[in-house]
Every structure is written in C-alpha cells, then in structure tokens.
C-alpha positions as a Markdown table, in Angstrom:
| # | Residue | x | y | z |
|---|---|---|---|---|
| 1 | Unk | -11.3 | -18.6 | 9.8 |
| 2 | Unk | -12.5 | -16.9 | 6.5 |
| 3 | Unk | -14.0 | -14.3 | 8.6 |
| 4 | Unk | -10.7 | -13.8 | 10.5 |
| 5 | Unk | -8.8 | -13.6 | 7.6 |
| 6 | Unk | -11.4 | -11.1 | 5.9 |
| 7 | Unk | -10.5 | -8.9 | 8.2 |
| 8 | Unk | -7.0 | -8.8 | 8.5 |
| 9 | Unk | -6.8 | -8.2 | 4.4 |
| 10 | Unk | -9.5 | -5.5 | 4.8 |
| 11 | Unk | -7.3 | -3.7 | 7.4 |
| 12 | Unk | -3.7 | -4.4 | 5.7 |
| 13 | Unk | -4.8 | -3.3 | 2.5 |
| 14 | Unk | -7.2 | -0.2 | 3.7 |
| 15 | Unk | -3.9 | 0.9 | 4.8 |
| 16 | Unk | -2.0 | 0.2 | 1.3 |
| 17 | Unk | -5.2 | 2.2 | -0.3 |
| 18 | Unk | -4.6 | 5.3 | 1.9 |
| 19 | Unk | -1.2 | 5.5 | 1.6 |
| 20 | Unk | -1.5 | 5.8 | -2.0 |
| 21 | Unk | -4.4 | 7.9 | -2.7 |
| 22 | Unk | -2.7 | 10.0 | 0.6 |
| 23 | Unk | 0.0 | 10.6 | -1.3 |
| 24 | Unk | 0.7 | 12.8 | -4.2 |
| 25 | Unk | 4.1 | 11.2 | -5.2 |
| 26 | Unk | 2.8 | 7.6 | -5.6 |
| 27 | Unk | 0.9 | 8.5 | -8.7 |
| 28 | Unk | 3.5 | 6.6 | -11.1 |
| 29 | Unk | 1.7 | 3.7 | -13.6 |
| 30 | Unk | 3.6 | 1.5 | -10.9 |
| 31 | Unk | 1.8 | 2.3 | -7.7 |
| 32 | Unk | -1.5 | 2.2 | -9.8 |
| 33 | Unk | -1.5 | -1.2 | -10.5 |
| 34 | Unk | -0.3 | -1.5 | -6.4 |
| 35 | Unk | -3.2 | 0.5 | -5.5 |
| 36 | Unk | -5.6 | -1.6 | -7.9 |
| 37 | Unk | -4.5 | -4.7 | -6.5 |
| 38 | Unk | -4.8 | -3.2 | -2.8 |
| 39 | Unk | -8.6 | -2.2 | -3.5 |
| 40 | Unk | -9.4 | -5.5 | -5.1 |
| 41 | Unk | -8.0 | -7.2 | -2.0 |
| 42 | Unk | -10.0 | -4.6 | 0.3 |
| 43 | Unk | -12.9 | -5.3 | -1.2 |
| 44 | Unk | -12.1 | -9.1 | -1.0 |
| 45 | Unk | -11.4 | -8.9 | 2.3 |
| 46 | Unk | -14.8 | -6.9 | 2.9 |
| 47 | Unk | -16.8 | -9.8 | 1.0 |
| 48 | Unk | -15.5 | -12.4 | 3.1 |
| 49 | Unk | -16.6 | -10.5 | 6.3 |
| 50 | Unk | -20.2 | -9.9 | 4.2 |
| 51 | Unk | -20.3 | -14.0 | 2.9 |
| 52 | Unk | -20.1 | -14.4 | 6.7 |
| 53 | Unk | -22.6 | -12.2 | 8.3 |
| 54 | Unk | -25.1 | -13.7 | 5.9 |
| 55 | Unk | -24.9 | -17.0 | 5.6 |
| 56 | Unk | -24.4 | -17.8 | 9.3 |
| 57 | Unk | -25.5 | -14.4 | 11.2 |
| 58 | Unk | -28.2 | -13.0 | 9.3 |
| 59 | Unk | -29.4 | -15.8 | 6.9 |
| 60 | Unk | -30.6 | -14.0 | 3.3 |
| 61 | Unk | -30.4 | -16.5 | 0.2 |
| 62 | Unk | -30.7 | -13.0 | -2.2 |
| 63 | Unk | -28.1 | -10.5 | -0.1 |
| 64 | Unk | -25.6 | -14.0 | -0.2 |
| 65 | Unk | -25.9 | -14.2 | -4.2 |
| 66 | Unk | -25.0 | -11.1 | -4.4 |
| 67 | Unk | -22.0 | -11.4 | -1.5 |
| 68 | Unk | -20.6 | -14.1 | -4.2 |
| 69 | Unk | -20.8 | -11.8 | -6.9 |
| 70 | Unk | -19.1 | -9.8 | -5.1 |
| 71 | Unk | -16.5 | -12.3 | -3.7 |
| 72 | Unk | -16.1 | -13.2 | -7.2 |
| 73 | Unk | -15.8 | -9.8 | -8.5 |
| 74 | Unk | -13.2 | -8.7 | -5.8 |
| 75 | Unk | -11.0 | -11.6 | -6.2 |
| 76 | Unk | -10.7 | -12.0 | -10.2 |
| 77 | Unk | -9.7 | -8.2 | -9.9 |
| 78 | Unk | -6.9 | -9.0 | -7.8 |
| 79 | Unk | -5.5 | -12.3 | -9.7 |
| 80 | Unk | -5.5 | -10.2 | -12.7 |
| 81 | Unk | -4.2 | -7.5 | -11.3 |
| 82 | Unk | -1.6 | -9.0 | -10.4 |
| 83 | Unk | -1.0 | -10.3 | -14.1 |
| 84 | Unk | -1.3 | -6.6 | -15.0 |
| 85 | Unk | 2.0 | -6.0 | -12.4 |
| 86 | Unk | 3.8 | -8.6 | -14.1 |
| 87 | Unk | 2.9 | -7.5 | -17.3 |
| 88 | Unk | 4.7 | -4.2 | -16.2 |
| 89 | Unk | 7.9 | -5.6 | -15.2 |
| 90 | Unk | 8.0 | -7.1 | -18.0 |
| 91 | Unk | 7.6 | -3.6 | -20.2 |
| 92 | Unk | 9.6 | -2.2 | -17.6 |
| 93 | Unk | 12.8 | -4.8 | -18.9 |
| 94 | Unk | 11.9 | -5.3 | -22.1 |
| 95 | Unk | 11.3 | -1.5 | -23.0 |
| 96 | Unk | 13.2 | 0.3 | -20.5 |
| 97 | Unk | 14.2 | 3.6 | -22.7 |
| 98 | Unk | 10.7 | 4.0 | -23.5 |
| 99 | Unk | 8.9 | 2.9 | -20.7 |
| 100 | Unk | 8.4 | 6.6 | -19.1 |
| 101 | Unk | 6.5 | 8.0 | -21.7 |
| 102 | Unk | 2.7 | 8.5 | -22.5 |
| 103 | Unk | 2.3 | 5.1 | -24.0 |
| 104 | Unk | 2.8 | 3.6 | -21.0 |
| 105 | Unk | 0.5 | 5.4 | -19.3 |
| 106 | Unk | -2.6 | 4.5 | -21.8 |
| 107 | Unk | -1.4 | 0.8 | -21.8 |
| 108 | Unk | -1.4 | 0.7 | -18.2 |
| 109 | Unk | -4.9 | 2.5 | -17.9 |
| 110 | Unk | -6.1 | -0.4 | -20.8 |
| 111 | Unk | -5.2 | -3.0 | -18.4 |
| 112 | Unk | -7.3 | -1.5 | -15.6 |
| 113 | Unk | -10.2 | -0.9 | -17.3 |
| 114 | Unk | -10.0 | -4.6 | -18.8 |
| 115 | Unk | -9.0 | -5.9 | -15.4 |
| 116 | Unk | -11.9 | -4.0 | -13.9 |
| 117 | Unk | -14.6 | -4.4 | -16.6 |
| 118 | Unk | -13.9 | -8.4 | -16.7 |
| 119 | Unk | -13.9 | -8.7 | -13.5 |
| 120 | Unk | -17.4 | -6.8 | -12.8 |
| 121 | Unk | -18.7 | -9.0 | -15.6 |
| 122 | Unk | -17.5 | -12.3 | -13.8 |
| 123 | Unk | -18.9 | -11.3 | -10.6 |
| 124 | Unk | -22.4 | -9.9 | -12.0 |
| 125 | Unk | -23.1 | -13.5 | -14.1 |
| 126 | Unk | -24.1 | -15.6 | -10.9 |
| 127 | Unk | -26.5 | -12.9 | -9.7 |
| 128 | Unk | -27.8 | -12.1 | -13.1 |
| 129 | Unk | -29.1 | -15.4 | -13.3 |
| 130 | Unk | -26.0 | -18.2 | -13.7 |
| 131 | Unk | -26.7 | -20.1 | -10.3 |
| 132 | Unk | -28.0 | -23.0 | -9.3 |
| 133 | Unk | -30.7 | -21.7 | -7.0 |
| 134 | Unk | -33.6 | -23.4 | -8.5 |
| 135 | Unk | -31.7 | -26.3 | -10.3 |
| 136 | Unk | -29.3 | -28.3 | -7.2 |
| 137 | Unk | -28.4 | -30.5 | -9.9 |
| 138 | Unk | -26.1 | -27.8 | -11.1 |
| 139 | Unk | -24.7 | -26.8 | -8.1 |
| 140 | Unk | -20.6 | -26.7 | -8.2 |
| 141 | Unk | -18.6 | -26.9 | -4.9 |
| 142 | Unk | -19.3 | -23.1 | -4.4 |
| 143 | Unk | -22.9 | -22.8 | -4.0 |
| 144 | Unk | -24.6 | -21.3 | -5.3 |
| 145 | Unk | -22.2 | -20.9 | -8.5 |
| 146 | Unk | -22.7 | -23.6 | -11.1 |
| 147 | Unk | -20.3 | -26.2 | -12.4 |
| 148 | Unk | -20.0 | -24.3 | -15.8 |
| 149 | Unk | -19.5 | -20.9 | -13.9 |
| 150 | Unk | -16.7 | -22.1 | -11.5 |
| 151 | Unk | -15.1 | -24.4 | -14.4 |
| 152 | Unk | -14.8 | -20.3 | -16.4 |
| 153 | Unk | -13.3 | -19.0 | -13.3 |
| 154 | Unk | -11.0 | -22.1 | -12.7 |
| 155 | Unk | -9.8 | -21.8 | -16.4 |
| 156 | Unk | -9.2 | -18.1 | -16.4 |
| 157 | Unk | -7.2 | -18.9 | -13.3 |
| 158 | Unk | -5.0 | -21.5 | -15.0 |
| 159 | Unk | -4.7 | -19.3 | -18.2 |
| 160 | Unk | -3.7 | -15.8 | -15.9 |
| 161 | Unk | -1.5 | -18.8 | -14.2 |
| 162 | Unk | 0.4 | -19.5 | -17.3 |
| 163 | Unk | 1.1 | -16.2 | -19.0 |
| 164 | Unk | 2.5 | -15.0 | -15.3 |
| 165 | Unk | 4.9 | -17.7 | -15.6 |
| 166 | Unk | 5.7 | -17.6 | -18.9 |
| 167 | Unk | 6.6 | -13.7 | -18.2 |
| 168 | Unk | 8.5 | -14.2 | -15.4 |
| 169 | Unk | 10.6 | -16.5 | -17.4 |
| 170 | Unk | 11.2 | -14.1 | -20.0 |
| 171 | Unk | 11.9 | -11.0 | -17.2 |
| 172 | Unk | 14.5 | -14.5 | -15.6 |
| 173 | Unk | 15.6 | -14.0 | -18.9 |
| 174 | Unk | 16.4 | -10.3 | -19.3 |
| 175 | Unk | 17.7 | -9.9 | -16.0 |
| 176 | Unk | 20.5 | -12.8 | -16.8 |
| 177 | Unk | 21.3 | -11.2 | -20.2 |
| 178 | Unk | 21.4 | -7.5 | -18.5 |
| 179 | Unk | 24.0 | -9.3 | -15.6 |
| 180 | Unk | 26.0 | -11.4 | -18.8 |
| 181 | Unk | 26.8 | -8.0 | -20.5 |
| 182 | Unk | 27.4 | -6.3 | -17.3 |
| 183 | Unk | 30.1 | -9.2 | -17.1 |
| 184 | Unk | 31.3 | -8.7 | -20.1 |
| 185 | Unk | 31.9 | -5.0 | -20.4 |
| 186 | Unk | 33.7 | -4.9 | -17.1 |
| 187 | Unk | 35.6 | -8.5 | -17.6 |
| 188 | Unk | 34.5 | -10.5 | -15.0 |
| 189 | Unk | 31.1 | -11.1 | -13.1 |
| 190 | Unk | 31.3 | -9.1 | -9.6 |
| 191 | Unk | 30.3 | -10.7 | -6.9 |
| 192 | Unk | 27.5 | -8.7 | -6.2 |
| 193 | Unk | 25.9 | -8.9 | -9.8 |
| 194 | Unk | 25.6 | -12.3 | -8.9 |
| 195 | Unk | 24.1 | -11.9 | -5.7 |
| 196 | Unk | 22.2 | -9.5 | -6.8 |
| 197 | Unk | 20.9 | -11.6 | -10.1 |
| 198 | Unk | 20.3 | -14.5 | -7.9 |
| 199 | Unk | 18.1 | -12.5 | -5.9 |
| 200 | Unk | 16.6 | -11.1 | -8.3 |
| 201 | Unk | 15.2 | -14.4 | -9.7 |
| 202 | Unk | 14.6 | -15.9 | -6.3 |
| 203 | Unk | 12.3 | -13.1 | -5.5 |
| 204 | Unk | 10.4 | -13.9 | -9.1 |
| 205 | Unk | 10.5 | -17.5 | -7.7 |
| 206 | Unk | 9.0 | -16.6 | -4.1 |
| 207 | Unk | 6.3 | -14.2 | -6.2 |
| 208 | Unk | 5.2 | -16.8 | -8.5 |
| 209 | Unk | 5.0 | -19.7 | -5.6 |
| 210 | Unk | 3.5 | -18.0 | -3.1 |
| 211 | Unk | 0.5 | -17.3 | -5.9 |
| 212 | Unk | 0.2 | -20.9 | -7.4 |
| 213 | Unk | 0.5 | -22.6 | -3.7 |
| 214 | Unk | -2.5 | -20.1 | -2.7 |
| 215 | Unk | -4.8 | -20.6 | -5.6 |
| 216 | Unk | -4.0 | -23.6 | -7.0 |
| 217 | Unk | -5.5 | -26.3 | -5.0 |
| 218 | Unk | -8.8 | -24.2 | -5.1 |
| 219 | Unk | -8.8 | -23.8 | -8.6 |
| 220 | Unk | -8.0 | -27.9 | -8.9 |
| 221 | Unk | -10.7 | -28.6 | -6.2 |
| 222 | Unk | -13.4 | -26.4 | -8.2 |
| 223 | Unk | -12.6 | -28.4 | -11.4 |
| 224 | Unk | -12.6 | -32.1 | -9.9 |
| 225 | Unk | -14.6 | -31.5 | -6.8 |
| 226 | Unk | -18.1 | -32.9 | -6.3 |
| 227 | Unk | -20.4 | -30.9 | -4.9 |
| 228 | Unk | -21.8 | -33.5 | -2.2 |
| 229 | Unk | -18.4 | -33.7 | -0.7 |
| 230 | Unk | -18.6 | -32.2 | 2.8 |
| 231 | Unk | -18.4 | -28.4 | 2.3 |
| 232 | Unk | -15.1 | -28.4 | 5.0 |
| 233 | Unk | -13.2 | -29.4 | 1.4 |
| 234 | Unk | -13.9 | -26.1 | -0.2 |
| 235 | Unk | -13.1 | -23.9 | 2.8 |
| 236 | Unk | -10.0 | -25.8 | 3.3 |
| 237 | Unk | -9.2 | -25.0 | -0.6 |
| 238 | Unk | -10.6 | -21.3 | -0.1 |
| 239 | Unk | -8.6 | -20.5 | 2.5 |
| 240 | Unk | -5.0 | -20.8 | 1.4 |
| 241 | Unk | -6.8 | -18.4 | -1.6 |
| 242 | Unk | -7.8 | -15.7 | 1.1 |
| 243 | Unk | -3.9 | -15.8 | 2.2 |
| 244 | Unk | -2.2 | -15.0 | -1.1 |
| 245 | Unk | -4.7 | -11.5 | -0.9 |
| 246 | Unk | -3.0 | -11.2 | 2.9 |
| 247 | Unk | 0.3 | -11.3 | 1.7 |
| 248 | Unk | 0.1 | -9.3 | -1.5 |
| 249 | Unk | 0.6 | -6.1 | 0.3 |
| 250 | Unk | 4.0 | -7.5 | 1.7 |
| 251 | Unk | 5.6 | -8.5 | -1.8 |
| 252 | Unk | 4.0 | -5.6 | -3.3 |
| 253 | Unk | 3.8 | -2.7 | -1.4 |
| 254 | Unk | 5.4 | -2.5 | 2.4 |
| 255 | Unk | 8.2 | -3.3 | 0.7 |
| 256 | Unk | 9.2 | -0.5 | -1.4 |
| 257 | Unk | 10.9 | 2.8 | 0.1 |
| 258 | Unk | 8.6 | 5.3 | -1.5 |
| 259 | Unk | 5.9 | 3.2 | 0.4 |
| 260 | Unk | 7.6 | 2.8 | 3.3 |
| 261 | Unk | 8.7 | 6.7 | 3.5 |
| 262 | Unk | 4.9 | 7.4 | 2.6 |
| 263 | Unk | 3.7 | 5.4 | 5.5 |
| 264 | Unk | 6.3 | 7.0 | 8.1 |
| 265 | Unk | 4.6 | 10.7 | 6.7 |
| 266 | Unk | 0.8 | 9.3 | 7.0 |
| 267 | Unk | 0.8 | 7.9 | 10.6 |
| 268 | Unk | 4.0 | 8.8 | 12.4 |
| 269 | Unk | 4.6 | 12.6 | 10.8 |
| 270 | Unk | 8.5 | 11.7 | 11.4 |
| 271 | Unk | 9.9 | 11.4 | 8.8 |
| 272 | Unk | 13.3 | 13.6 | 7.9 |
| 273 | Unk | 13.0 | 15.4 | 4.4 |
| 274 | Unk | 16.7 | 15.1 | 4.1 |
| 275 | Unk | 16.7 | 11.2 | 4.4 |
| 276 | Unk | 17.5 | 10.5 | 0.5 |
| 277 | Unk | 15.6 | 7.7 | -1.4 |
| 278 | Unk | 15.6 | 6.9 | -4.7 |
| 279 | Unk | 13.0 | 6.7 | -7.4 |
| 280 | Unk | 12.7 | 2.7 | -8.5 |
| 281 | Unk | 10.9 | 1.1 | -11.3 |
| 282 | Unk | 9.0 | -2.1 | -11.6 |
| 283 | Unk | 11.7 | -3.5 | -12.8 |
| 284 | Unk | 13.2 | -3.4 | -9.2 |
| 285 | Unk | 12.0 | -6.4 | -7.7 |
C-alpha cells in the first residue's frame, strides 16, 4: 500500500513540478512555496517506491538507511513547507500593502533555505550514524531510526503542528475583522460576505484537519509505540501520513486558476488567450 501510494504522489506532484517550472508566469513567492511543497512530496513519493524495492525486492541494509534518510528528508520538507505556505497567508493578511515588494521575496527565499537546510540535516542524522543498526536496544518503531531520533522528528511535528494552528487562527481572525468593517462601511453584512467569510474559514478548517488527521496518529504512535509491537502498527500509522502528501496538490495547487489555466497550456495546448483570469494572492484561500 505504501508502494501504491508512492506512486500516485510521485506522479500527481511530478505533474505540479512541471507545471510550475513550465511556466514563466507562476514565478510569484506564492507558487514557490507550491512548487517546494510539490518536490518535497515528489521526492516523498519517490522514497516510498525506493523503501520498497529494498527492503522487500532487493534486500540492502546500507541502500535502506539511506532510503530513510531520504524518507525523512523528503517528508520534513514537505510538513514545513507547508508551515512556510501558512506563514505566507498570514503576511499576505496581515501585511497586505507591503506584501509585493522585495522583502517578501528574501523572507520567502529564508524560509526555503531553512526549510530545505533542516530538513537535509534531519534526514542525513540516521545515516551519519544516529541508528540503531548495531544497538536493537535502541531501535524506535521505525527501524532503523532510534527512539531519541523519532522522539526529534515527533516533536518538531507537534511544534510545526501548533504554530500552523495558532496562524490560522490569527488569519480566522483577520479575515472576520476584514468582513466586520466591510459590514460596517456599507451598513449591513451582505449575504455573500458571509458566505464568503464562512468559506473562508471552513476552508482553513478542512486545511488544518486534513494535516493533523494524516500525521497525527503517526507522530503519537512514534512517541508511545514500542518497538516489539508487530510492525503492521507503524504502517497503519504511516500510511494516513503518505495521504496528506496525495492530497496536498488538491488544496494547494489544482485548485488555483493560474494553475489550472497553466495545465490546460502544458498538456492540452487549448486554451483561449482571451479567457480572462485574475491574479490571486495567498490570501485567497
């Protein structure tokens, strides 16, 4: 199942990855962060297609350290850089007359090198030497990562868990103020400022619980898990984990016009320069 699964991120995000770099117009800090969270996902997808091969194909105790490195790797680049996209809303609300300038730019390039640069560092720790290869006794749930390694991962997780929330609050926040004053300048509160509003937050809502119900129960199970249970547990944890990297590209990115209009240009060659579309910001979610 975790093999099945690689593959179908692999291909929906290889997809997300061309579109981007395909085209010239999707070069906005937005559709970075997209295509950042799109490669990690590829790469996440590719990993779990690797984990397979050798540990049940081609059986290599070395090449599968270094396939959960790169697991490891691939998928703390994708939590956080998802944290980066809410991070971006956020500016996007809270500093929306200065959010199209330079500044931007560099913050957003900060994030991905952090993202990136903590995330190579996570994955190279098991393979540089933090595993339980010649010590069992260490051995977590997710051999061969020790119980200290996948208690850092689990904890980064829960701390990336609650700064997301705590931001989509805040953007709750905005949004409601931004609908209030609409309200108040015009009188009365239209009904489609509050359907739109509501959507708004139920959208937040659906983004945040779609990524807690994926990772979550992983993240508990790595924490309170013993590692003689049956391994079944931890691929039953793992694999609602692989699904939240399946369904990124739907909340993220095959849902936005630019995308969309991108994708009818890339594979269909169809698409009708005189169909209008407007430029949106993060902020439009």
């Amino acid at each position: 199942m975790l093999c099945v699964s690689g593959t179908a991120i692999a291909c929906e995000n290889a997809i997300v990855v061309a579109i981007i770099c395909y085209s010239p117009t999707l070069r906005t800090p937005m559709f970075v962060l997209i295509g950042s969270l799109a490669t990690a996902d590829l790469l996440a997808g590719i990993g779990l297609i690797l984990n397979f091969v050798f540990q049940y194909v081609i059986r290599s105790e070395t090449i599968s350290l270094l396939t959960v490195g790169f697991l490891v790797a691939s998928f703390t680049a994708s939590v956080s850089s998802l944290l980066a996209i809410t991070v971006d809303r956020y500016l996007s609300l809270y500093n929306a007359l200065t959010y199209y300038s330079e500044r931007t730019v560099l913050c957003i390039h900060t994030m991905l090198v952090c993202t990136w640069g903590v995330s190579l560092c996570l994955g190279l720790l098991p393979v540089l030497g933090w595993n339980c290869l010649h010590d069992h006794a260490a051995c977590s749930v997710v051999k061969p990562l020790t119980k200290s390694n996948v208690t850092l991962l689990s904890a980064s997780f829960f701390l990336i868990f609650i700064i997301m929330l705590h931001l989509y609050i805040e953007i709750c926040k905005i949004v409601c103020r931004h609908a209030h004053q609409i309200a108040l300048q015009q009188h009365f509160l239209t009904a489609s400022h509050y359907v739109a509003t509501k959507k708004g937050v139920s959208t937040l809502a659906i983004i945040l619980g779609t990524f807690g119900a994926s990772w979550l129960p992983f993240a508990i199970y790595c924490v309170v898990g013993d590692p003689n249970y049956p391994s079944v547990y931890t691929y039953a944890t793992l694999l609602p984990a692989t699904y939240n990297s399946m369904i990124n590209p739907i909340i993220y990115a095959y849902r936005n016009q630019e995308i969309q209009r991108s994708m009818w240009v890339l594979f269909c060659g169809c698409f009708q320069s005189k169909v209008s579309f407007r430029s949106r910001s993060p902020s439009d979610v």
